[in-house]
FIKOLZA-1660 file (N, C-alpha, C; in steps of 0.1 Angstrom, whole numbers, plus 5000, padded with zeros to 4 digits):
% residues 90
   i   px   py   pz ch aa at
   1 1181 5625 1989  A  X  N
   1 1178 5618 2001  A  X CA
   1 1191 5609 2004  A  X  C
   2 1196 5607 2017  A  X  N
   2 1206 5602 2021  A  X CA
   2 1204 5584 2022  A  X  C
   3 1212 5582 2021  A  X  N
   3 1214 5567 2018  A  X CA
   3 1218 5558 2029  A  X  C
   4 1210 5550 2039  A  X  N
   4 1217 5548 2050  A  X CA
   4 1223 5532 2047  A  X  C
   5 1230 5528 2060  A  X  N
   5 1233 5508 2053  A  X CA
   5 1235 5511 2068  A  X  C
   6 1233 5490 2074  A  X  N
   6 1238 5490 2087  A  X CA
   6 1250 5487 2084  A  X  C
   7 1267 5497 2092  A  X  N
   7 1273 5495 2087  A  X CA
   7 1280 5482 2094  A  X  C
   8 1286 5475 2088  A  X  N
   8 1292 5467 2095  A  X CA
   8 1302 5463 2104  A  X  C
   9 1310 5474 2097  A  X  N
   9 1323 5480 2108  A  X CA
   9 1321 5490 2117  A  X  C
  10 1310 5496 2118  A  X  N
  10 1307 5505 2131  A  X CA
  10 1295 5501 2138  A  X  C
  11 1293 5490 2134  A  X  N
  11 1280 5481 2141  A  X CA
  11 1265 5493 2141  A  X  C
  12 1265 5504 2133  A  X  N
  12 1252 5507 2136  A  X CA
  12 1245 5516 2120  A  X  C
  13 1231 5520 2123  A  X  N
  13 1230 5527 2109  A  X CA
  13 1237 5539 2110  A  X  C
  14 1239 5541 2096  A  X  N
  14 1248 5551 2094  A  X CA
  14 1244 5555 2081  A  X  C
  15 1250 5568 2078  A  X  N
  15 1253 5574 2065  A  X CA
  15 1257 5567 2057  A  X  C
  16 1248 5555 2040  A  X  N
  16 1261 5551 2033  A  X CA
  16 1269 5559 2020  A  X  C
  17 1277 5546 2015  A  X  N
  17 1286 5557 2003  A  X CA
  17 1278 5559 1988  A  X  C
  18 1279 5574 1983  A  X  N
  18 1272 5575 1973  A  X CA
  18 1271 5564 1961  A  X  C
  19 1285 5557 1962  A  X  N
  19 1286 5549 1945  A  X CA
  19 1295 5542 1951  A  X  C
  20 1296 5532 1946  A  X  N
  20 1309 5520 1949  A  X CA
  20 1322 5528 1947  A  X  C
  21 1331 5524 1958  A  X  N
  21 1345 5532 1961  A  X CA
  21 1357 5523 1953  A  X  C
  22 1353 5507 1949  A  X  N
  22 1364 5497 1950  A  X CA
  22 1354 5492 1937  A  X  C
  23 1361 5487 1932  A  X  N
  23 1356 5476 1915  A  X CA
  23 1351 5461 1923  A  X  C
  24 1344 5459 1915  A  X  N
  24 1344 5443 1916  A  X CA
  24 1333 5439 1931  A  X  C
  25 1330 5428 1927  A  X  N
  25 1321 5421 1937  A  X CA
  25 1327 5425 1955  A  X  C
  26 1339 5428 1957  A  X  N
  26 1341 5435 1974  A  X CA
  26 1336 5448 1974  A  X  C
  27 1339 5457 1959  A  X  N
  27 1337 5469 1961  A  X CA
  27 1317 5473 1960  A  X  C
  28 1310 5460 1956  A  X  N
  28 1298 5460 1960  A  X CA
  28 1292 5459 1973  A  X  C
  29 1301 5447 1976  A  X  N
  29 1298 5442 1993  A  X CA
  29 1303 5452 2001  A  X  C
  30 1312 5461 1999  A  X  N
  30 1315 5479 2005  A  X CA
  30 1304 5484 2003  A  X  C
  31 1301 5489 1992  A  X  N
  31 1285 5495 1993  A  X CA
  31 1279 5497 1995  A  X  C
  32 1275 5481 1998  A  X  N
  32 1260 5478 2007  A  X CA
  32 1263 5474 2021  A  X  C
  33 1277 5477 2027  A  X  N
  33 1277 5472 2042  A  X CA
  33 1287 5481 2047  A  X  C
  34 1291 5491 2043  A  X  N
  34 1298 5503 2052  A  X CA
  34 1293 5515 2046  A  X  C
  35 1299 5519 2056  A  X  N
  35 1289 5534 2059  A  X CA
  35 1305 5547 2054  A  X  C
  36 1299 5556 2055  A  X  N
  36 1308 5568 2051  A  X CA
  36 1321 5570 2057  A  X  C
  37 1315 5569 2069  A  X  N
  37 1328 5569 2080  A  X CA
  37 1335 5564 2082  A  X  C
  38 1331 5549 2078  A  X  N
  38 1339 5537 2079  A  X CA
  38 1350 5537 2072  A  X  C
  39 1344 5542 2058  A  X  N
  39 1350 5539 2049  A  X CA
  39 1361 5551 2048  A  X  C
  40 1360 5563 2054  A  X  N
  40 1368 5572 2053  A  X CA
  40 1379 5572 2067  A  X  C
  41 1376 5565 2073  A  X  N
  41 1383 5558 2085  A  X CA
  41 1396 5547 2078  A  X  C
  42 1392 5540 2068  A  X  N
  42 1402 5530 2062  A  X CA
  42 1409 5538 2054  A  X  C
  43 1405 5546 2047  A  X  N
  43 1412 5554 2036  A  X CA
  43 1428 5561 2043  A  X  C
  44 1423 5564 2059  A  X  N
  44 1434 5567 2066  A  X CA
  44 1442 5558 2071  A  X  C
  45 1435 5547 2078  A  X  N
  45 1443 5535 2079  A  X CA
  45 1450 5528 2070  A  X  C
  46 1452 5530 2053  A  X  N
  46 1453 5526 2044  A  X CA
  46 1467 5534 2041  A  X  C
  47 1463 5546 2043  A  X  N
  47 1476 5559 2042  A  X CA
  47 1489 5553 2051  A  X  C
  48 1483 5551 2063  A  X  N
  48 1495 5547 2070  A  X CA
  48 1498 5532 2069  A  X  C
  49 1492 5523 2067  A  X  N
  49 1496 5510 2058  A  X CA
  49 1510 5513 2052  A  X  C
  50 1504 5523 2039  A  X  N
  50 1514 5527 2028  A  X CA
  50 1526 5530 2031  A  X  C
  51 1527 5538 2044  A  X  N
  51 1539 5548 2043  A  X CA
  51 1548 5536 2055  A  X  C
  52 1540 5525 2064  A  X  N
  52 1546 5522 2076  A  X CA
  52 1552 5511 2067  A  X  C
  53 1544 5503 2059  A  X  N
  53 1553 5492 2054  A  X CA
  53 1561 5496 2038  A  X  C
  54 1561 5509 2035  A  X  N
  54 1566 5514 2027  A  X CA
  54 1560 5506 2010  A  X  C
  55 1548 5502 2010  A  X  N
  55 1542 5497 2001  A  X CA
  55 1541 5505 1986  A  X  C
  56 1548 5502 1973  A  X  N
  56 1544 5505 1962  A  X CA
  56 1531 5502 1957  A  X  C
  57 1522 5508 1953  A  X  N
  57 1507 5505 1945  A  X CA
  57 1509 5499 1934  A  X  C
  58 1521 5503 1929  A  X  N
  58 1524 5496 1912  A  X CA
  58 1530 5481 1913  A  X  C
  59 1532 5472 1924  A  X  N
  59 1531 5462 1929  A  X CA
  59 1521 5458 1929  A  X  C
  60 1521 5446 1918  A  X  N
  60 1508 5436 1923  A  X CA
  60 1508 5426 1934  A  X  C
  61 1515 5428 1943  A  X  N
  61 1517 5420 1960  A  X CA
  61 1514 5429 1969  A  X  C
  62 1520 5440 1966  A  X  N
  62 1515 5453 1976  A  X CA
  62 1498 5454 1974  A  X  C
  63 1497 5458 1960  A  X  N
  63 1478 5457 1959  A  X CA
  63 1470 5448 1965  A  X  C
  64 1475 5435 1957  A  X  N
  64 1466 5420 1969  A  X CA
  64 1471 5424 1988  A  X  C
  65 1479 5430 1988  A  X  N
  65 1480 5430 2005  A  X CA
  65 1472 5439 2010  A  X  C
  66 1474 5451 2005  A  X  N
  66 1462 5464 2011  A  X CA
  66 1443 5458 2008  A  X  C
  67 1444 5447 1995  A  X  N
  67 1430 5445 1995  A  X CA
  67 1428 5434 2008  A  X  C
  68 1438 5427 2009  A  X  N
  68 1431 5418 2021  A  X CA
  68 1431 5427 2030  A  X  C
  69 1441 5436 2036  A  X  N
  69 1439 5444 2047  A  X CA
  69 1427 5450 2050  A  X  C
  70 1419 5453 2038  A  X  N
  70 1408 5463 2035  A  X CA
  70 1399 5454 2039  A  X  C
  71 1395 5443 2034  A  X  N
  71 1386 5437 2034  A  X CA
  71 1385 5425 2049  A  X  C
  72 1394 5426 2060  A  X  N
  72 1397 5422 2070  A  X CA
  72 1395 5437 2079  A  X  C
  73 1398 5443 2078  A  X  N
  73 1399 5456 2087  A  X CA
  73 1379 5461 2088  A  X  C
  74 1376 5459 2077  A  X  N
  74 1361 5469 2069  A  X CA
  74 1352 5451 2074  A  X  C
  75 1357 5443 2074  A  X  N
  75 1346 5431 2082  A  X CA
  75 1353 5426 2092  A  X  C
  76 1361 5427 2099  A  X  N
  76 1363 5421 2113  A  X CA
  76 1373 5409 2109  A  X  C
  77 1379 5414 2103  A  X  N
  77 1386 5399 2099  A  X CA
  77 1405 5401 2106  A  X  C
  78 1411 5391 2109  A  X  N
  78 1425 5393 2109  A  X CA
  78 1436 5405 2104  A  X  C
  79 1438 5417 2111  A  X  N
  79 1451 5427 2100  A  X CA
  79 1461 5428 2108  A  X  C
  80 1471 5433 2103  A  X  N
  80 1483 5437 2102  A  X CA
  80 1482 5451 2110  A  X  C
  81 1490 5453 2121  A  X  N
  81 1492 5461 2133  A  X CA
  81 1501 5472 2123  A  X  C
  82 1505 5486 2131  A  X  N
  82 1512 5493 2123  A  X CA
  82 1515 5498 2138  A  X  C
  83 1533 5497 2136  A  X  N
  83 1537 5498 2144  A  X CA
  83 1537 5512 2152  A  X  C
  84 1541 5511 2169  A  X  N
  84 1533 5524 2176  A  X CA
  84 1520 5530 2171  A  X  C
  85 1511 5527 2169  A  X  N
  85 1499 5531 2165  A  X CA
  85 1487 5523 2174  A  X  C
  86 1482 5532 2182  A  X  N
  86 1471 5528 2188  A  X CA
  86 1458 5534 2186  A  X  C
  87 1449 5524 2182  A  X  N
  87 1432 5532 2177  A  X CA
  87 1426 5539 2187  A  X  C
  88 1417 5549 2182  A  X  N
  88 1411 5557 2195  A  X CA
  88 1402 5545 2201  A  X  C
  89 1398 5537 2201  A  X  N
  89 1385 5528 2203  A  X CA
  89 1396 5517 2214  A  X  C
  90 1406 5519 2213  A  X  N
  90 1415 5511 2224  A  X CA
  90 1417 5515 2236  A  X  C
% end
């Protein structure tokens, strides 16, 4: 049986994620408040994060920056523009 949540970043019910994607108390509050799409929508926005500000993972500044981004972007909160890139939803 499919798992639905209202997601919060696509404002409606939706499809959610089988098992937490992210550790720790955000990667619960992911969970239980985005939906599949959403979350496979950041995973792309996250790729180009990486490559636009040329971000290392093995950086613990680069990591705390992609987690705020995530957790601003996945609730409506303040992010970081990437340059020439315009969303379909614009």
């Amino acid at each position: 049986m499919t798992r639905t949540v209202h997601c919060q970043k696509l404002g409606r019910e939706s499809e959610g994620l089988d098992q937490p994607s992210y550790p720790g108390e955000l990667g619960q509050r992911i969970y239980d408040n985005i939906s599949k799409q959403a979350w496979q929508d950041w995973l792309a926005h996250q790729t180009m994060l990486i490559n636009e500000k040329r971000l290392k993972l093995f950086r613990p500044d680069d990591r705390k920056f992609l987690e705020k981004e995530m957790e601003a972007w996945l609730f409506g909160g303040e992010t970081t523009g990437i340059e020439g890139f315009t969303p379909k939803d614009a």
